[in-house]
Every structure is written in C-alpha cells, then in structure tokens.
C-alpha positions in Angstrom: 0.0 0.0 0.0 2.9 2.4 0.9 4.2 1.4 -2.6 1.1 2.5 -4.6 0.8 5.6 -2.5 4.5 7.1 -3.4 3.9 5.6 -7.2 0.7 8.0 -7.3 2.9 10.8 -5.5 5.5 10.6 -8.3 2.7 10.9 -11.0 1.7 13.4 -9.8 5.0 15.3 -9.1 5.9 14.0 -12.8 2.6 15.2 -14.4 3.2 18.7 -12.5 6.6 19.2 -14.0 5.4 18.3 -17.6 2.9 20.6 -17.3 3.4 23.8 -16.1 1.5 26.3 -14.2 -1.2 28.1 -16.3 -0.6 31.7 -17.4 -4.3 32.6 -16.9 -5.5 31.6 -13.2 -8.1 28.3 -13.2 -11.3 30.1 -14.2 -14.2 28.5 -12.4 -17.5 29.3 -14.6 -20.0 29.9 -12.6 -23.9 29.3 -13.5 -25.8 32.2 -14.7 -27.8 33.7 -11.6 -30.4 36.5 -12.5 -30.0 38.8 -9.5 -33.2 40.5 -9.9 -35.4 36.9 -10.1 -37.5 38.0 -7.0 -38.7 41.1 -8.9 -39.4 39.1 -12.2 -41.4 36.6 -10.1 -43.3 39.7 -8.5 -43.9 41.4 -12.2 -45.3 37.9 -13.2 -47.5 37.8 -10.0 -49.1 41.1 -10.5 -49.4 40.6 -14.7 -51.2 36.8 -13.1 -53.5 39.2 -10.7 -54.2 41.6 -13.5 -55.0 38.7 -16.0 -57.5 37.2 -13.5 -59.3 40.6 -12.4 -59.9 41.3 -15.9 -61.2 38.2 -16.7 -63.5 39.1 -13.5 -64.5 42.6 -14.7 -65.2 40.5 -18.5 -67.9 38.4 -16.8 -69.2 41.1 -14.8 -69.6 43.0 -18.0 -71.1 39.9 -19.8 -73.9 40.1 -17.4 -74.5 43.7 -17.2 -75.0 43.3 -21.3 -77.4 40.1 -20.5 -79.5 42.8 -18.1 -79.3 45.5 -20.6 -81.2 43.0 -23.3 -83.4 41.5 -20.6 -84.6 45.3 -19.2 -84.9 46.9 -23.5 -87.1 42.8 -23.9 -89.3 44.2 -20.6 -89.4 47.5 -22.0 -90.6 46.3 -25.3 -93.1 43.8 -23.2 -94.6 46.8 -21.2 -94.9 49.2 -24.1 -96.8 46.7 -26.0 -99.2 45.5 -23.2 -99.9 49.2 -23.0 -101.6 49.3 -26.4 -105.5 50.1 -25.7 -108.2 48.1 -27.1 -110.3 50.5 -29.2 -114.1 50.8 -27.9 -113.3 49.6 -24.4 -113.9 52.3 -21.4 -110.4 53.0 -19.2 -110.4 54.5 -16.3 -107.9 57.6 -15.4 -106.7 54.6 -12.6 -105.9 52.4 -15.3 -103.9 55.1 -17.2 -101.8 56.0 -14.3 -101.4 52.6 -13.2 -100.4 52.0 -16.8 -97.7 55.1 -17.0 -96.1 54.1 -13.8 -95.1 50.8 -15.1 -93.9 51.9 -17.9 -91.6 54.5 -15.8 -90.4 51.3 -13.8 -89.7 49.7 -17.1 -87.8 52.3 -18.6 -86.3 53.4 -14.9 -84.8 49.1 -15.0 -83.7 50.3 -18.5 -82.0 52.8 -17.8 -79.8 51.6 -14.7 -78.9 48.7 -16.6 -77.2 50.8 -19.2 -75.8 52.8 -16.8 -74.4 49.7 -14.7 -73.3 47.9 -17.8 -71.1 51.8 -18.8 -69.4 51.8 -15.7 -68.6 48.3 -16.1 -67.7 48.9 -19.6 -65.2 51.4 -18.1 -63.5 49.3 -15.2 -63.2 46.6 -18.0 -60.8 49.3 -20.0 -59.0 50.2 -16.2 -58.3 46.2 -15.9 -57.0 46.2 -19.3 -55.1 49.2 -19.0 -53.5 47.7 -15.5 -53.1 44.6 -17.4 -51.1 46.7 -20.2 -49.2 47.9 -17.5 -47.9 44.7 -15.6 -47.0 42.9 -19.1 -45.0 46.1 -19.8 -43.3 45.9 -16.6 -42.7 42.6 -16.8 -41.4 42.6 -20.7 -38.7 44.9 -19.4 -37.3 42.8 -16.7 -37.1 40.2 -18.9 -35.2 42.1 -21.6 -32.9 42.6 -18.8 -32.5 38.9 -17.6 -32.2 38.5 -21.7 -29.8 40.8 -21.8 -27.5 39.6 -18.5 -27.9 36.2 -19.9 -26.4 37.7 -22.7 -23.7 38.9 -21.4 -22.9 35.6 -19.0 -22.5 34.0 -22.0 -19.8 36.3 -23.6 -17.9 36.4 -20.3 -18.1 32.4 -20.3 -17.1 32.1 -24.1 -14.1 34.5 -23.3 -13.4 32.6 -20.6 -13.3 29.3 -22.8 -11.2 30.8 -25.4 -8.7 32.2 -23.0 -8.4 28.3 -21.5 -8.2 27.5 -24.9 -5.0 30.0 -25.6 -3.5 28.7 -22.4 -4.0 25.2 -23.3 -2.4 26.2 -26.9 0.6 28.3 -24.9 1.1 24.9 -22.7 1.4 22.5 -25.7 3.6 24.0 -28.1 5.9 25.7 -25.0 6.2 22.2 -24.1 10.0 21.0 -24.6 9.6 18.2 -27.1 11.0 15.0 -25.0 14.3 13.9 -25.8 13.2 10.6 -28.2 11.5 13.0 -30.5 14.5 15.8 -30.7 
C-alpha cells in the first residue's frame, strides 16, 4: 500500500513538472444567476393578478349586457301590453297605473345601461393595468435576456482564454528527448 501511494505521489510530481502552471488563473464558470429573479417573479404575480381581475371585470360585463337585453325585452313587453283596445272604457286609474309601469320599465332600462357603462369602463381600467404589468414585466425580462447575454460572452471568453492557455502549454512544451 505504501508502494502505490509514493507511485501516485511521483505521478503526480511527474505530471506537475510536464505541465506547467497556467498563465491565466483556473477560471471557475460559474452558473448564470439572475439577481433580480424575485422582482421578475413579482412582475409575473401582479401581470397573473391583472389577467384574473380582468377576466372578473369580463364576466361582470357579460352580465351587465345580459340585463341591458333583458330590461330593452321588458321595455318592449310593457310598451306593448300598453296598447288600448279601441271601444273599451279606461279609467284615469288604469292610465296612471299604466304610466307608472312603464316608468319602472324604462327606470330598469336605464340603470342597466348605466351599470353595464361603468362596467364597460372598469373593463378598460383592468385592461389598462393589465397593459401595464405585461409592460413591466417585458422589461425585466429584456434585462434577464440581456444579462444572460452577457454571461454568456464572459463564459465564451473565458473558454477561449483556456483554450489559448491550453495552446501556450502545448507548443511551450520542450519536445521529450526521443522526439528531438
């Protein structure tokens, strides 16, 4: 056992003095690390939060639309149920009975329009916040493109300046004495 130990000793001392020390220091390449990961994952978040309140603010719309049809059908309904029969008596009760639901229709009418405008409008403030987020998130990812980017230069300079070394190493070599 002490024999195999000083035989891997003099291999070692043997390969140290055929090859010398590098001229470069040993370049350890590190993996690429985006600093600023915890803000893309936050961007991403917040464009996730703004994708899922729009979709929200979509349905909600969706609906106010289905209550702006169903209040012009009841309109339509009450106007038409209105319509006097020609040579029957009404009463002034009738009339006014008559004119107030018709108010109440076009009243329902008219607050479903208005509902179904200001949810028209929060619909263009989601997508405008939506807008926003992707925006803020397409520019941290240009610069976690861009550092990547650059890690890779650095690491292909790197490579080529172990290459040059390894170059240097083999043809500064002294050619052993068999070959000379």
């Amino acid at each position: 056992m002490i024999d195999r130990d000083a035989n891997v000793l003099s291999r070692r001392e043997r390969l140290k003095r055929a090859f010398p020390p590098p001229i470069t220091p040993g370049v350890v390449m590190p993996r690429f690390r985006f600093t600023l990961e915890a803000v893309r994952e936050l961007r991403e978040q917040a464009e996730t939060s703004a994708k899922e309140s729009l979709a929200r603010e979509l349905a909600l719309s969706h609906d106010c639309d289905q209550q702006v049809e169903q209040a012009r059908l009841h309109l339509v309904e009450a106007r038409g149920a209105l319509s006097l029969v020609p040579n029957k008596p009404v009463t002034a009760a009738d009339l006014n009975a008559r004119r107030n639901y018709l108010e109440r229709r076009e009243l329902e009418s008219a607050i479903a329009a208005l509902n179904a405008s200001n949810q028209a409008d929060r619909v263009d403030a989601g997508r405008k916040v939506l807008e926003l987020a992707a925006k803020e998130l397409e520019a941290v990812e240009n610069v976690k493109r861009r550092r990547r980017r650059e890690y890779e230069q650095s690491i292909e300079r790197a490579e080529l300046r172990l290459l040059d070394d390894l170059g240097l190493r083999i043809h500064s070599r002294p050619l052993p004495p068999e070959a000379a």
